[in-house]
N, C-alpha and C positions, 0 to 999 in steps of 0.2 A: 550469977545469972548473966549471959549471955545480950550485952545492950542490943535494943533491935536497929537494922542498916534505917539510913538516914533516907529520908522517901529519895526518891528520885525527882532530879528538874524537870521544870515541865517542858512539853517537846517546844523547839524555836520553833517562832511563829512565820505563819507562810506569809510574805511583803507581793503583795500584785502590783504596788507602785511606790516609789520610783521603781522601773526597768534599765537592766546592765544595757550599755550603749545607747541609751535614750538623753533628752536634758529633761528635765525636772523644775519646774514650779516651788516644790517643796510640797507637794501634795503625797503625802504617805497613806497609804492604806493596806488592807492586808486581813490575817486573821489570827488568834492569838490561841493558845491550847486553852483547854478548858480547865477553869480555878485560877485565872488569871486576873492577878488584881492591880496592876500597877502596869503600864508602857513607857517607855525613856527611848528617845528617839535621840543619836548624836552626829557629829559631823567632822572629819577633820579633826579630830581629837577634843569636840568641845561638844558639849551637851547641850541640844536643841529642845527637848522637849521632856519633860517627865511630869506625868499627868495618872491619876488616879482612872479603871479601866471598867466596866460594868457590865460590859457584853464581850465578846471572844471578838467580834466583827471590828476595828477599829478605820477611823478615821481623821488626821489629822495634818496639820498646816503648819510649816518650817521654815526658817530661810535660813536656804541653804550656800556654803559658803558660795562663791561665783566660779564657775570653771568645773573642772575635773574634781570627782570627789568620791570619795563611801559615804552611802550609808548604810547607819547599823541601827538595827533595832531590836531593844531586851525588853525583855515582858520575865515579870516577878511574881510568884503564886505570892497565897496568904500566908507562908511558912517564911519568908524570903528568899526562896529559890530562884535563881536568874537563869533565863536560858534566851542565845543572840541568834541573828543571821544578819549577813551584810549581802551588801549589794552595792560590788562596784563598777569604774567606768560609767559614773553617773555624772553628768554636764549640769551644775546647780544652774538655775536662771532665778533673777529676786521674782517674788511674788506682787509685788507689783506689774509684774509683766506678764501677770495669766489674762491669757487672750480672752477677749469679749469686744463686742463690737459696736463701736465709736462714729459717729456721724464727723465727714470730715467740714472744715473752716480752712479760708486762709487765714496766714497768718503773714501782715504785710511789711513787715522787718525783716523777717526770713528771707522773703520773697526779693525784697531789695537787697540783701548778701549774697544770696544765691546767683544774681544778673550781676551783681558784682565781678564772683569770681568769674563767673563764663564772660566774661567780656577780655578777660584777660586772659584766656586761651587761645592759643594762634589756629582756630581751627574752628571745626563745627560742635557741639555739642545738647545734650539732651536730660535733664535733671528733673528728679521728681520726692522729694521727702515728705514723710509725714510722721507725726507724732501717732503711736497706736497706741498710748495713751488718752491723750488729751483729743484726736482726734487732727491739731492745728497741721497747715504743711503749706508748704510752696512749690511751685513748678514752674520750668522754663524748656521749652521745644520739647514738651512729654510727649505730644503725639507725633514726633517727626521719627521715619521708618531708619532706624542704623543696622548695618553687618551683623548678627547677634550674635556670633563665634561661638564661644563654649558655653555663653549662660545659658541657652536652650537645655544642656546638659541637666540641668532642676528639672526642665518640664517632662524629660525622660525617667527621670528616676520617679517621679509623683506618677506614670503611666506607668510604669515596672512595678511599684508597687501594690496602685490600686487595682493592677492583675497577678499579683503574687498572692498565696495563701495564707494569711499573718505574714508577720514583721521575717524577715530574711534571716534563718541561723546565722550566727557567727560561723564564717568559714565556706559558708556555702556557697555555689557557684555564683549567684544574684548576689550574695550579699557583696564577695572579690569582688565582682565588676561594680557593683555601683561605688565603691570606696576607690577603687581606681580610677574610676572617669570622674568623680568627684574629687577626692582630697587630693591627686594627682593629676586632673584634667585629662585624664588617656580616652583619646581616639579611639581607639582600637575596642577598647572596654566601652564606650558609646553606642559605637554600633553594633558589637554581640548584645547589649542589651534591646539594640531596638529589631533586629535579627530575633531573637530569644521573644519578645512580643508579638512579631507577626510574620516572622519568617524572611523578610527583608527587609533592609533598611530602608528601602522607599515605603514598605506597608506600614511599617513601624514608625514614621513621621507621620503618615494618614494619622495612625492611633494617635499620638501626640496630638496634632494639630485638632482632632476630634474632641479629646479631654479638656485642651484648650479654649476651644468655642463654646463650649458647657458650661466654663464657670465664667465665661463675659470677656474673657480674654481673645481678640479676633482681628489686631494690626501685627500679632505674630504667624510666623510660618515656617514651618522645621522643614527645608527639604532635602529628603533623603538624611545620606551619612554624614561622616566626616572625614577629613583628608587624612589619612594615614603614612606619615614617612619613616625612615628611620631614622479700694472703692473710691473713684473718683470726686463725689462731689462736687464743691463747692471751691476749691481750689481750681485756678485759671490754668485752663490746658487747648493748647495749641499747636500748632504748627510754626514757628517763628522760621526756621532754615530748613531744609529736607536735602542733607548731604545727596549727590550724584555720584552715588558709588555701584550702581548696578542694578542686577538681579542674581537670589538665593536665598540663602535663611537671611532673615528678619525679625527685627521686635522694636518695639519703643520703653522708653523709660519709664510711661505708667504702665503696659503689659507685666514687665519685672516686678514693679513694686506689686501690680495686682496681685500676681504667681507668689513672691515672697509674703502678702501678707496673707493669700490663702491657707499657706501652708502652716505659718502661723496658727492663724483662728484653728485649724482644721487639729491642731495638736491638745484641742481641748473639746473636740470634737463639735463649733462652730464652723458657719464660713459657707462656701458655696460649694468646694469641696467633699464634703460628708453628705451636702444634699444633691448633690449631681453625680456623684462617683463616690458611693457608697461603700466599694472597695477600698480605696482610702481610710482608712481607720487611724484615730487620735494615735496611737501603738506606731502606725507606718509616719506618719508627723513629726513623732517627737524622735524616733529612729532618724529620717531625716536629715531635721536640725543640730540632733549631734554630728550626721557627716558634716554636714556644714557649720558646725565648729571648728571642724579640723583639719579642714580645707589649706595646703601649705603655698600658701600666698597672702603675704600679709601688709605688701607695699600699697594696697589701695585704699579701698577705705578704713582700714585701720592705722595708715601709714603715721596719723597724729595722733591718734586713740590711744596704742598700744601701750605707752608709758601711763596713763590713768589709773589710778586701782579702781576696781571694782567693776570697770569697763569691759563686756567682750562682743566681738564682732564675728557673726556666722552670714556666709557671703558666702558667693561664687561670681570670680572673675572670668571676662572671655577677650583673648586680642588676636587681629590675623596684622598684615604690618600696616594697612592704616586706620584701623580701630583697635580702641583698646577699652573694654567697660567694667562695672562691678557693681553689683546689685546685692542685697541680703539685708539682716536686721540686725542691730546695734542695740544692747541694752545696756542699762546700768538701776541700781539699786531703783532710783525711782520708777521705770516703766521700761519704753523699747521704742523707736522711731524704724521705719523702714526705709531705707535709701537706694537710689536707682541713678548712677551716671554712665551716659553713653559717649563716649566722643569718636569723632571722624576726623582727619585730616589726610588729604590725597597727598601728599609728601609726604607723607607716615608719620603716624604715633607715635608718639616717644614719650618720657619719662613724665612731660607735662600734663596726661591725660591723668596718671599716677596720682601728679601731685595737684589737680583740679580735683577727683575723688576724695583724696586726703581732707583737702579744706572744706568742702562742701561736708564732709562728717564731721568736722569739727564746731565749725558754725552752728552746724543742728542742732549737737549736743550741747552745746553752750545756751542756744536758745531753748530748748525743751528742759534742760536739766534749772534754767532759770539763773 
């Protein structure tokens, strides 16, 4: 007699989250074929999760290594048949760092390191950190108006997005540009995007500046293009210097942090983002912050981070020759602080602005991380 064929596995299970080119929380979810009695969720070659399954719909909670990763996840019938699918080009972030929103404090040690380091800057500057954990932060000239160069660049791609339809295909013409004008800073790819929103680069800074005033954001101003060659609280915010550098685009050091921590909350569908610009979706956030993981600039605020394990910094830097800043958020296993330095000097910016940025993240992290 003739043995009969062995059943067949059950089909891989469909994974809705983590998303290829996204970062990740470690929140997996998804759905599982039907007779499926077991889920194993791994990472990196190491196994994160294996958990008994009782509905086909699952949901669950990982930490995931830090940085660039796969994930894969097997689902096992009641026979032990295993059947995977991965998903990679996934940005792990710890779990202690899913956004949810924190009442800010100062915190007055900080506060005294941060006046420290700008005191010892030959020039003007503008700083503003906070813990988006703990909520703790300090500031020094947050409100005073600096050059804002390329960081405006974030405020374009979060108006590109929350007018795109879903998150941008790989490959597609929105998605090239925003990865150019972001991980590469290209001009050129700046203003087809802000062109590609409203037909020209001055209507396309309206829409900016528009999306901007909505979630509270209102000392910055995008105007027009770019040159083409070939929550505040309870932390002290002032005006201490107001560089004399002109007029054009603009921002301050808590405008940045604002915008970086929006986008943040907004990647877990919090924040002032999801409720003013409801085209933004958690999906367009966490897209995002992986571009700006992979942002190829890595001398400012990660300039003392980067040797750390477990350490990763998603920023966007901007300098014309006498300003030079860098704004974005820093995590590490425990949580995530948001960082914002601006500096001026009319004799031009040089490497000191770099290495003011660098200390001011290191002090942070030393204080948040305890």
């Amino acid at each position: 007699m003739i043995p009969a064929p062995p059943p067949p596995p059950p089909a891989p299970p469909a994974i809705e989250q983590p998303a290829a080119h996204q970062v990740s929380y470690g929140l997996v979810t998804g759905l599982a074929a039907a007779g499926t009695r077991r889920l194993v969720v791994s990472s990196g070659g190491r196994e994160l999760a294996d958990l008994p399954l009782r509905q086909r719909r699952f949901t669950v909670r990982v930490e995931l290594p830090p940085g660039d990763t796969t994930v894969r996840v097997t689902t096992v019938n009641a026979v032990g048949r295993r059947s995977s699918r991965e998903v990679g080009n996934v940005f792990g972030l710890p779990q202690a760092a899913s956004p949810r929103l924190r009442a800010s404090r100062a915190d007055a040690a900080l506060a005294r390191d941060v006046r420290r380091l700008v005191a010892a800057y030959p020039g003007t500057a503008g700083v503003y950190v906070q813990s988006l954990t703990s909520g703790a932060g300090a500031a020094w000239n947050a409100r005073a108006r600096f050059p804002a160069a390329s960081t405006l660049k974030v405020a374009v791609a979060v108006a590109a997005l929350a007018s795109h339809e879903g998150v941008p295909p790989r490959g597609s013409a929105v998605d090239v540009l925003l990865r150019k004008m972001l991980t590469y800073s290209d001009n050129a790819a700046a203003n087809a995007l802000e062109i590609w929103l409203a037909g020209s680069t001055s209507a396309g800074a309206h829409r900016v500046n528009a999306l901007l005033q909505s979630i509270g954001i209102r000392e910055t101003i995008m105007y027009g293009g770019y040159i083409v060659r070939s929550p505040a609280g309870s932390i002290p915010l002032r005006v201490e210097t107001q560089p004399a550098w002109g007029r054009g685009k603009h921002t301050t050091a808590l405008d940045l942090a604002s915008l970086a921590r929006a986008v943040w909350l907004a990647s877990s569908g919090v924040g002032p983002l999801p409720a003013k610009q409801p085209g933004f979706t958690s999906a367009d956030a966490r897209y995002l912050l992986y571009l700006l993981a992979h942002v190829r600039d890595s001398g400012k605020l990660g300039r003392e981070l980067g040797h750390i394990p477990g350490v990763r910094v998603l920023h966007k830097g901007g300098w014309i020759d006498t300003a030079r800043h860098d704004f974005g958020l820093v995590f590490w296993r425990g949580g995530a602080y948001v960082a914002s330095i601006l500096t001026w000097n009319g004799r031009g910016a040089g490497i000191g602005a770099d290495v003011l940025a660098g200390h001011v993240a290191r002090v942070a992290l030393e204080r948040f991380r305890g």
